[in-house]
C-alpha positions as CSV (number, residue, x, y, z in Angstrom):
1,X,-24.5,-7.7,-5.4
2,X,-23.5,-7.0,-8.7
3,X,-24.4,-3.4,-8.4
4,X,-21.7,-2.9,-5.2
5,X,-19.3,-4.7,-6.7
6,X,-19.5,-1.7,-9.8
7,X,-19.6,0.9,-7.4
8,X,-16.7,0.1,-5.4
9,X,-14.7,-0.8,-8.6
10,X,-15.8,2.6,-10.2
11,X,-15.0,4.6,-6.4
12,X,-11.3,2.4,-7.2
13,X,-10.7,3.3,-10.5
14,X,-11.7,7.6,-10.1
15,X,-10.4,7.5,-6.3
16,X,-7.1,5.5,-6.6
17,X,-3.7,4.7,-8.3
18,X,-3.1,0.9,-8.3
19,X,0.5,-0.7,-8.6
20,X,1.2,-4.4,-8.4
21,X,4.5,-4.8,-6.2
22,X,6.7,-7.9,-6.8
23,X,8.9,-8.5,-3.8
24,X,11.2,-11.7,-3.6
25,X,9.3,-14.8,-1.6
26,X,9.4,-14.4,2.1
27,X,9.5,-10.2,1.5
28,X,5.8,-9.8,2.2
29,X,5.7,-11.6,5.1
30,X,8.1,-9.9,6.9
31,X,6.8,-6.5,5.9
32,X,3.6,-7.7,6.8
33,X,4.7,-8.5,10.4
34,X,6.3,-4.9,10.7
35,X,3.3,-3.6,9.9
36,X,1.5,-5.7,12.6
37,X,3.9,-5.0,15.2
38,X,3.4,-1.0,15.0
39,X,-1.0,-1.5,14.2
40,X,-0.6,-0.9,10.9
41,X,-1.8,-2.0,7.2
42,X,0.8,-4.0,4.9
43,X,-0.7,-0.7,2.4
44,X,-0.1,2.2,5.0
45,X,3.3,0.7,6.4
46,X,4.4,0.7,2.7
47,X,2.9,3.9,1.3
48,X,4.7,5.8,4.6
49,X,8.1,4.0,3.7
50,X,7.6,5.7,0.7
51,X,6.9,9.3,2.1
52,X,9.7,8.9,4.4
53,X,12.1,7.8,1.8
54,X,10.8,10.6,-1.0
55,X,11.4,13.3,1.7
56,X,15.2,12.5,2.9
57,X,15.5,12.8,-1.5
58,X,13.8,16.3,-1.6
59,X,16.2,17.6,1.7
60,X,19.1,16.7,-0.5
């Protein structure tokens, strides 16, 4: 087990940018059930927000 646990932690580390989000108590959860309304993950539902928001800044 040990050994999978490496592997996926080394596939992470080379594959992956990690950063922890601090959102005010209550935040997550309602993010979270956005996400569930429209089938998506908390990760996705953020990481598009992000797209969406970066491309309205590049059209300015």
């Amino acid at each position: 087990m040990a050994n999978r646990t490496e592997y996926k932690n080394q596939w992470m580390k080379e594959n992956r940018d990690t950063k922890l989000l601090t959102l005010p108590k209550g935040r997550k959860a309602e993010i979270q059930a956005a996400a569930d309304a429209i089938g998506e993950s908390l990760n996705d539902f953020i990481c598009k927000a992000i797209d969406e928001r970066m491309e309205r800044l590049e059209r300015k």
